[in-house]
Residue frames as a rotation matrix with the C-alpha (Angstrom) as fourth column:
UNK 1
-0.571 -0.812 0.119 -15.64
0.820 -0.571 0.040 -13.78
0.035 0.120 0.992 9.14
UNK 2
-0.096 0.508 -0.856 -17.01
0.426 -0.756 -0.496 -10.42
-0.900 -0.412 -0.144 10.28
UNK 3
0.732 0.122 0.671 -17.81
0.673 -0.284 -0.683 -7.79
0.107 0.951 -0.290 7.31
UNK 4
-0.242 -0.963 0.121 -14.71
0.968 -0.231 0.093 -5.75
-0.062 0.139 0.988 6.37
UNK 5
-0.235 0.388 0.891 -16.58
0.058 -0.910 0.411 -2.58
0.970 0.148 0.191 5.35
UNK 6
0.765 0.551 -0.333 -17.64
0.556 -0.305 0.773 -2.40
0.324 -0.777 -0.540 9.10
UNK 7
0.656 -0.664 -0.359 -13.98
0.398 -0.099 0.912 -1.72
-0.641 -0.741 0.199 10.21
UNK 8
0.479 -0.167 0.861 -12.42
0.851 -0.151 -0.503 -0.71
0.214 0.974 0.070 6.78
UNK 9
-0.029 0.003 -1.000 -10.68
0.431 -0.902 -0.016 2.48
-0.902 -0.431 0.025 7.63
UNK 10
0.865 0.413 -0.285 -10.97
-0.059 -0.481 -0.875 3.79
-0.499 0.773 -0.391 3.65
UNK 11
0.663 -0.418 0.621 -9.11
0.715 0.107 -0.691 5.20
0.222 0.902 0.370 0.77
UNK 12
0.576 -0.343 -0.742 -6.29
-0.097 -0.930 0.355 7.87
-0.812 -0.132 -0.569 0.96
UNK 13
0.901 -0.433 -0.035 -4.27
0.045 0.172 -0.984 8.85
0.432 0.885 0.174 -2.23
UNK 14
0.352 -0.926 -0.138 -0.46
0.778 0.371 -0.508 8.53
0.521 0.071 0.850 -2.31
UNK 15
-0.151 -0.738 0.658 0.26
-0.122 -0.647 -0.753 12.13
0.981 -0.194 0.008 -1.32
UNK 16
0.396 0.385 0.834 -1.79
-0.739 -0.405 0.538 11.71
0.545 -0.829 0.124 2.33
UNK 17
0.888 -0.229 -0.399 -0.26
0.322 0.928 0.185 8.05
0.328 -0.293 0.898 2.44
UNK 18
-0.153 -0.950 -0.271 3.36
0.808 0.038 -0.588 9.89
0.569 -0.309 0.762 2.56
UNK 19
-0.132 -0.026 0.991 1.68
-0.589 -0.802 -0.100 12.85
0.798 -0.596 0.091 4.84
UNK 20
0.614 0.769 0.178 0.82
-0.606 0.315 0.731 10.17
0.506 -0.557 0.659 6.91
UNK 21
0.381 -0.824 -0.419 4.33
0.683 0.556 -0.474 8.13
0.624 -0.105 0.775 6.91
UNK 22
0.055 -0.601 0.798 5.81
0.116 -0.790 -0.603 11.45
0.992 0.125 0.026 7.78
UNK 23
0.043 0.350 0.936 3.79
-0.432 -0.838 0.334 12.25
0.901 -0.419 0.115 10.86
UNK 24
0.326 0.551 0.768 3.37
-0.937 0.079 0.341 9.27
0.127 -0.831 0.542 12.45
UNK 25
-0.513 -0.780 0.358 5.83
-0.837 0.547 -0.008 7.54
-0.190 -0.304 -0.934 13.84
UNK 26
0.014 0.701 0.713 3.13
-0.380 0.664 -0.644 4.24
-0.925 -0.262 0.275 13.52
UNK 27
0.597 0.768 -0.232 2.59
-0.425 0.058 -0.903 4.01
-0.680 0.638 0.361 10.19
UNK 28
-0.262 -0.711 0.652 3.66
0.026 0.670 0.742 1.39
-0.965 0.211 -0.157 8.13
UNK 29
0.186 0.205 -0.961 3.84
-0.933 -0.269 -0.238 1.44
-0.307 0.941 0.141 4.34
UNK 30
0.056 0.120 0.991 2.80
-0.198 0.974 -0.107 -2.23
-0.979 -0.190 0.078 2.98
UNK 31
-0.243 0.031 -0.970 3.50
-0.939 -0.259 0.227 -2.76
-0.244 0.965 0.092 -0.33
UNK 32
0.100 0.655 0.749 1.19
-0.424 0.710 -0.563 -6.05
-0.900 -0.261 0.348 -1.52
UNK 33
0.588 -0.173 -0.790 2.94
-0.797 0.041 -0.602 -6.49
0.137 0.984 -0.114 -5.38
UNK 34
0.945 -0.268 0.188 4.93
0.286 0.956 -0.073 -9.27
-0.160 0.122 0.980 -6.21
UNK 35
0.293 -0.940 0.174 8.35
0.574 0.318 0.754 -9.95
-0.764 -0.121 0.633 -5.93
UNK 36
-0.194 -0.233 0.953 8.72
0.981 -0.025 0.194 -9.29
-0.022 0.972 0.234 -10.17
UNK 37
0.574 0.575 0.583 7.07
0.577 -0.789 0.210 -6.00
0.581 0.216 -0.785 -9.68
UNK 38
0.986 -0.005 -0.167 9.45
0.136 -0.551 0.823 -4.79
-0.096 -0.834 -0.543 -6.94
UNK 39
0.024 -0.995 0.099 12.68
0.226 0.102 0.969 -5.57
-0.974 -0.001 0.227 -8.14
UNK 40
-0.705 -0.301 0.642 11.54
0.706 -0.391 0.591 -4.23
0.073 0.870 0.488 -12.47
UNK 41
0.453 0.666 0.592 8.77
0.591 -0.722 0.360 -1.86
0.667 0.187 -0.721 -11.70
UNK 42
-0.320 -0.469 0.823 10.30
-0.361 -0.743 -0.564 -0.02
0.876 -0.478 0.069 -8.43
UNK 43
0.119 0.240 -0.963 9.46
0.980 0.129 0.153 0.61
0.161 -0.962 -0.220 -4.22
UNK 44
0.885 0.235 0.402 8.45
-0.008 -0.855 0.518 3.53
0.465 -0.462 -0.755 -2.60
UNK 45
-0.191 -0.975 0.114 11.80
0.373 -0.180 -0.910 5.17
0.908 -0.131 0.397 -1.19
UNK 46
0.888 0.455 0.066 11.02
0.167 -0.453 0.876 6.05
0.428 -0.767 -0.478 2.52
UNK 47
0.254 -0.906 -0.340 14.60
0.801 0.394 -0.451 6.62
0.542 -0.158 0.825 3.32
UNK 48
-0.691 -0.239 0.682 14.77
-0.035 -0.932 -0.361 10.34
0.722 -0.274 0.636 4.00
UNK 49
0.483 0.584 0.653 11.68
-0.670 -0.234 0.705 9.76
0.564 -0.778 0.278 6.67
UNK 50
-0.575 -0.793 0.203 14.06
-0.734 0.390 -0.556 6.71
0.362 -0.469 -0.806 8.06
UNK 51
0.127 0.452 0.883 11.34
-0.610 0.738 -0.290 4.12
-0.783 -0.502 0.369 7.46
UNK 52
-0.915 -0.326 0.237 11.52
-0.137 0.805 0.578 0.67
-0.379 0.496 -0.781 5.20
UNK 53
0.032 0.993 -0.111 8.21
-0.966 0.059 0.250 -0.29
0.255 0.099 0.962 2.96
UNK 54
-0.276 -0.359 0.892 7.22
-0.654 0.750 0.100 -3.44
-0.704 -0.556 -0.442 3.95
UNK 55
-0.525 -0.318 -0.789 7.17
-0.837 0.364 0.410 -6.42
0.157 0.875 -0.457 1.18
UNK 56
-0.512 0.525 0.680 4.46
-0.341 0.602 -0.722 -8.62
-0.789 -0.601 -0.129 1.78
UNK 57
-0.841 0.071 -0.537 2.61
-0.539 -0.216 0.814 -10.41
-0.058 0.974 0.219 -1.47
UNK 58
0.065 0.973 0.223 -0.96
-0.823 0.179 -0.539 -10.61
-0.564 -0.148 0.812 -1.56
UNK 59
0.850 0.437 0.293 -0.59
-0.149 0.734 -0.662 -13.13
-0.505 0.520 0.689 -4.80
UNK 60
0.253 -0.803 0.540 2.39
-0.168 0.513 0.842 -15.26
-0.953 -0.304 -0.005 -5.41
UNK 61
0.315 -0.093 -0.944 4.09
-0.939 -0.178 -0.296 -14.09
-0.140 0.980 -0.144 -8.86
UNK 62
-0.824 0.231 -0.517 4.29
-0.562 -0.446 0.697 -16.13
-0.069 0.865 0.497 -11.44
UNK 63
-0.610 0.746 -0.267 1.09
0.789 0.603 -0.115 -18.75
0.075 -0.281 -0.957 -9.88
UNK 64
-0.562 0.546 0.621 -0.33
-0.531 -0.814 0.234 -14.97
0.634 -0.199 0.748 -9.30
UNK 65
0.319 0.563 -0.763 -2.56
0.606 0.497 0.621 -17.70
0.728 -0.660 -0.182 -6.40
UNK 66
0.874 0.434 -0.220 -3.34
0.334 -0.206 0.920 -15.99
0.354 -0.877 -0.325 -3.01
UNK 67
-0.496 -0.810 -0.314 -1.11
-0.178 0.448 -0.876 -15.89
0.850 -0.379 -0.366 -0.54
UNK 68
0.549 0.810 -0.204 -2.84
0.185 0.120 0.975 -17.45
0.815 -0.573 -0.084 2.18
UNK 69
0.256 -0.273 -0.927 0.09
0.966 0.029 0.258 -16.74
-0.043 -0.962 0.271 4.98
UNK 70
0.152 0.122 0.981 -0.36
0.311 -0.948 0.069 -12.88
0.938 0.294 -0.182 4.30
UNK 71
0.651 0.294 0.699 -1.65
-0.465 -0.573 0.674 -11.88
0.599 -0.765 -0.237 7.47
UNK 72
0.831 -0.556 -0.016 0.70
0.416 0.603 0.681 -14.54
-0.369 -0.573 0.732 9.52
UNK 73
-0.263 -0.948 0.177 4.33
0.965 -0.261 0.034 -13.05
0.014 0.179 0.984 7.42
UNK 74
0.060 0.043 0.997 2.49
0.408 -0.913 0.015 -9.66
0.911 0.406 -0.072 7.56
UNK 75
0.819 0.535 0.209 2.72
-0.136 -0.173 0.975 -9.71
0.558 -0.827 -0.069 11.51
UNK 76
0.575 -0.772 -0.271 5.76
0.815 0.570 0.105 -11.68
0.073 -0.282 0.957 11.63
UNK 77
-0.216 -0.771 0.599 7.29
0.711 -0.545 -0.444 -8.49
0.669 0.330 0.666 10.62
UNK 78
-0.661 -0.573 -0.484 6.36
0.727 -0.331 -0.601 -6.83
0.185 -0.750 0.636 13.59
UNK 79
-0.659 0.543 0.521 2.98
-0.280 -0.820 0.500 -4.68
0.699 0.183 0.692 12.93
UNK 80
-0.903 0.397 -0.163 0.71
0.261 0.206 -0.943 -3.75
-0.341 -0.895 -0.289 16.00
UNK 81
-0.033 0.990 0.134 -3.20
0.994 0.047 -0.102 -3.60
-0.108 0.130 -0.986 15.88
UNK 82
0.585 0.495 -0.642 -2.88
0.659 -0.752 0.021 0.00
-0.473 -0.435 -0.766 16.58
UNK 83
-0.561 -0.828 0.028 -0.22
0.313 -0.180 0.932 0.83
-0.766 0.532 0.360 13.97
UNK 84
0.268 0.357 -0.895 -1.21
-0.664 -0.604 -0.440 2.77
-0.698 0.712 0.075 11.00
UNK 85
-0.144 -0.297 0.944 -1.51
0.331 0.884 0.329 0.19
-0.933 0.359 -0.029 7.95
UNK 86
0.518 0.325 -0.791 -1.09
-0.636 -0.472 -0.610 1.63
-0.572 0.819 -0.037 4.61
UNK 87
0.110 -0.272 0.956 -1.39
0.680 0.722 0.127 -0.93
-0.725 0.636 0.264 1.51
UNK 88
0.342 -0.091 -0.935 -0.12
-0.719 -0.667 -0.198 -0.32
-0.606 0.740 -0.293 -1.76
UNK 89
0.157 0.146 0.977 -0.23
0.568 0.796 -0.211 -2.16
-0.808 0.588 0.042 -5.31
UNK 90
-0.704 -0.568 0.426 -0.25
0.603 -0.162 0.781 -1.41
-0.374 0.807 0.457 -8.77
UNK 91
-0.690 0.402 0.603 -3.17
0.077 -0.787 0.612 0.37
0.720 0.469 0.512 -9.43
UNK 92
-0.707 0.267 0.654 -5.07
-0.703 -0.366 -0.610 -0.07
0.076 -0.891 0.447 -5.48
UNK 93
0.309 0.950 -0.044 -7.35
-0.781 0.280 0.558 -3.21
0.542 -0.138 0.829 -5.69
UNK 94
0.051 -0.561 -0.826 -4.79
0.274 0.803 -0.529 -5.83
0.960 -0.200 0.195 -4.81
UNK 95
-0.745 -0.664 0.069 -4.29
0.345 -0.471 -0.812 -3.50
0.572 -0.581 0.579 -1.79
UNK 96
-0.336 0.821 0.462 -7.76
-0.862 -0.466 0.201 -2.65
0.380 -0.331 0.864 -1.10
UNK 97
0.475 0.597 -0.647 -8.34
-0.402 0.801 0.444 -6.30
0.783 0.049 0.621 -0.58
UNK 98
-0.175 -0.557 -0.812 -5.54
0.822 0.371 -0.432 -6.87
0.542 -0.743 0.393 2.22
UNK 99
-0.880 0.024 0.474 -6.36
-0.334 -0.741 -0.582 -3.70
0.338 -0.671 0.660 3.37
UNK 100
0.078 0.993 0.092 -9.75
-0.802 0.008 0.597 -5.27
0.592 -0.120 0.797 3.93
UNK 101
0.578 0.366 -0.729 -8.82
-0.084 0.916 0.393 -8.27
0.812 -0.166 0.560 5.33
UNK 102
-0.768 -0.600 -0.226 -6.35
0.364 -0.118 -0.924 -6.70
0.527 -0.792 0.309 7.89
UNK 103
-0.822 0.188 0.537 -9.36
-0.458 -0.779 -0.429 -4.94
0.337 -0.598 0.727 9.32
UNK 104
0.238 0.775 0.585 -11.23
-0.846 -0.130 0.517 -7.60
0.477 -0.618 0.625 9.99
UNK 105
-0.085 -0.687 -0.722 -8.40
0.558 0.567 -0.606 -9.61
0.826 -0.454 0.335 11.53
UNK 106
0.739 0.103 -0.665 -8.73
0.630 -0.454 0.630 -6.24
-0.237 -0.885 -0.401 14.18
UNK 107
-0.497 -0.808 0.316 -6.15
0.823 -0.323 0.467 -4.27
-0.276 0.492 0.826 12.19
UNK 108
0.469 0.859 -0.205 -8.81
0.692 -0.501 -0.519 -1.25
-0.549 0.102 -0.830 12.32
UNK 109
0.259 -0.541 -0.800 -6.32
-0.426 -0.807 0.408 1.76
-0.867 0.235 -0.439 11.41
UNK 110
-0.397 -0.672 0.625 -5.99
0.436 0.461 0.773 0.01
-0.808 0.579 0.110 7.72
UNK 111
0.292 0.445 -0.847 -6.27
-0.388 -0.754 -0.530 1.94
-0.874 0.484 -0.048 4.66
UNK 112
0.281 -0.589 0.758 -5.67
0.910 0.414 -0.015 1.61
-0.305 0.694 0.652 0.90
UNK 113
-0.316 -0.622 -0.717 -3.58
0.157 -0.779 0.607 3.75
-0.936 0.079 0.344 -1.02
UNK 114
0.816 0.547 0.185 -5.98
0.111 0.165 -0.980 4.50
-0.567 0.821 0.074 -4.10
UNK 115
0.889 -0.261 -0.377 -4.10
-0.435 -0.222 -0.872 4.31
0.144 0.939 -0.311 -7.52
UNK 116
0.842 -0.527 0.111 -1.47
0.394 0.743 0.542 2.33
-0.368 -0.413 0.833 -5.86
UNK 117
-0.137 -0.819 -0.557 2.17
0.180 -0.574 0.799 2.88
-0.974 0.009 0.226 -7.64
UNK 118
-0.825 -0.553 0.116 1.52
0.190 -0.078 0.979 3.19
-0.532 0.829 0.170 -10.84
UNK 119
-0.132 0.928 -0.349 -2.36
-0.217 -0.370 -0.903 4.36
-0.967 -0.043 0.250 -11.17
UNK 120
0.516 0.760 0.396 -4.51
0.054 0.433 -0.900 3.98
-0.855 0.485 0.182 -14.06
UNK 121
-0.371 -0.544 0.753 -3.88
0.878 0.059 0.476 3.47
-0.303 0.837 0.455 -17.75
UNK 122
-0.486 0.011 -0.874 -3.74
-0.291 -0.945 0.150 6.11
-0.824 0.327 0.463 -19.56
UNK 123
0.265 0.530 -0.806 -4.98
-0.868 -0.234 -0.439 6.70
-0.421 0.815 0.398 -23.35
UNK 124
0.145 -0.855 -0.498 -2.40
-0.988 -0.104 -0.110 4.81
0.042 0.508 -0.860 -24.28
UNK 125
0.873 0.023 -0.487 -2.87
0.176 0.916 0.360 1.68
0.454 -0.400 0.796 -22.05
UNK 126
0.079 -0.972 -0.221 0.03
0.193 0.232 -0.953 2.69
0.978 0.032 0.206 -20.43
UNK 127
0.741 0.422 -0.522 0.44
0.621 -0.135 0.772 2.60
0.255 -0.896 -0.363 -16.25
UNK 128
0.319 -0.723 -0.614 2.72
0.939 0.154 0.306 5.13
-0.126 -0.674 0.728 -14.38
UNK 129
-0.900 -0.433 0.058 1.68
0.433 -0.870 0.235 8.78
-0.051 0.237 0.970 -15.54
UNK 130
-0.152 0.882 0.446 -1.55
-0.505 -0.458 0.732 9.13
0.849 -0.114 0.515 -14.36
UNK 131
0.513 0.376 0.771 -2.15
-0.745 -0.250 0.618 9.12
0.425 -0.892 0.152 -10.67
UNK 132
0.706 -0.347 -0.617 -0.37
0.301 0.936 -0.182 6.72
0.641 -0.057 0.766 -8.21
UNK 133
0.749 -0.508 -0.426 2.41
0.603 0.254 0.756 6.88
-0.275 -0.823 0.497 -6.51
UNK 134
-0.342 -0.817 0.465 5.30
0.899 -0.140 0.415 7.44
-0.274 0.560 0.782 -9.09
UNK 135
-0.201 0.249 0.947 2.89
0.927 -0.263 0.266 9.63
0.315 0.932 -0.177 -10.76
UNK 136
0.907 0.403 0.124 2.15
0.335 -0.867 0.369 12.32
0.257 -0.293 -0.921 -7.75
UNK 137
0.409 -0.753 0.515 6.08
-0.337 -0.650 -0.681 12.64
0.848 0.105 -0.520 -7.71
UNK 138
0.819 -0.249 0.517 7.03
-0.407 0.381 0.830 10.76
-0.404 -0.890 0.210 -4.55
UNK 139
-0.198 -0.886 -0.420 10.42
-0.979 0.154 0.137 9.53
-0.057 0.438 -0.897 -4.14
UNK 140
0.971 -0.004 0.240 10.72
0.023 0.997 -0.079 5.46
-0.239 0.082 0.968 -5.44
UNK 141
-0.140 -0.987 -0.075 13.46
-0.911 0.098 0.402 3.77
-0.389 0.125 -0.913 -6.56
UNK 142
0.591 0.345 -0.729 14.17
-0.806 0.281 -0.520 1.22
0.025 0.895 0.445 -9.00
UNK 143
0.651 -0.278 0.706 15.61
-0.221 0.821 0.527 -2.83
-0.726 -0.499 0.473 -8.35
């Protein structure tokens, strides 16, 4: 397996991820959380730009094990090499890791979305008011 960091395309934070949905008609918003996490935590709302996030899970809730047919049900759904790939998780590592392994599948134009939806803990221990998605005001919605 080649090295990911060769082809990696980087971080961007949530707000450039949805400057990036906007512009470009390419760009796909991947969202790499589990099932449980999408239907009681939320999903980016791309409705008003007239795109869908896509729902792909890096690690099968409640075995939290791999998914090893990622890249095979992430394609299925229709993403080209040359498509803009933005991942997103709960706080960006789950997401940094498929974002790594799409790019060295040849998926160059992958990124992660640091802080994912619901960015670090806070004082509190608490996720979803300090950076992220939810947290930079983007629109989501709730299962």
């Amino acid at each position: 397996m080649s090295n990911a960091a060769d082809t990696y395309a980087g971080d961007i934070t949530p707000a450039q991820a949805w400057e990036r949905l906007t512009r470009d008609p390419g760009a796909r918003l991947i969202d790499v959380r589990t099932q449980a996490e999408w239907m009681y935590v939320g999903v980016p709302d791309l409705s008003q730009l007239e795109k869908q996030p896509l729902l792909v899970q890096w690690q099968v809730f409640p075995s939290m094990a791999r998914n090893e047919s990622f890249a095979q049900q992430l394609e299925a759904q229709g993403i080209g090499r040359d498509d803009t790939l933005l991942f997103l998780c709960r706080s960006g590592v789950r997401s940094l890791a498929a974002a790594e392994l799409m790019a060295s599948l040849g998926f160059t134009h992958s990124y992660n979305i640091s802080d994912g939806f619901e960015g670090a803990l806070d004082g509190a221990r608490h996720r979803g008011g300090k950076g992220g998605w939810k947290a930079s005001g983007l629109p989501w919605v709730q299962g």
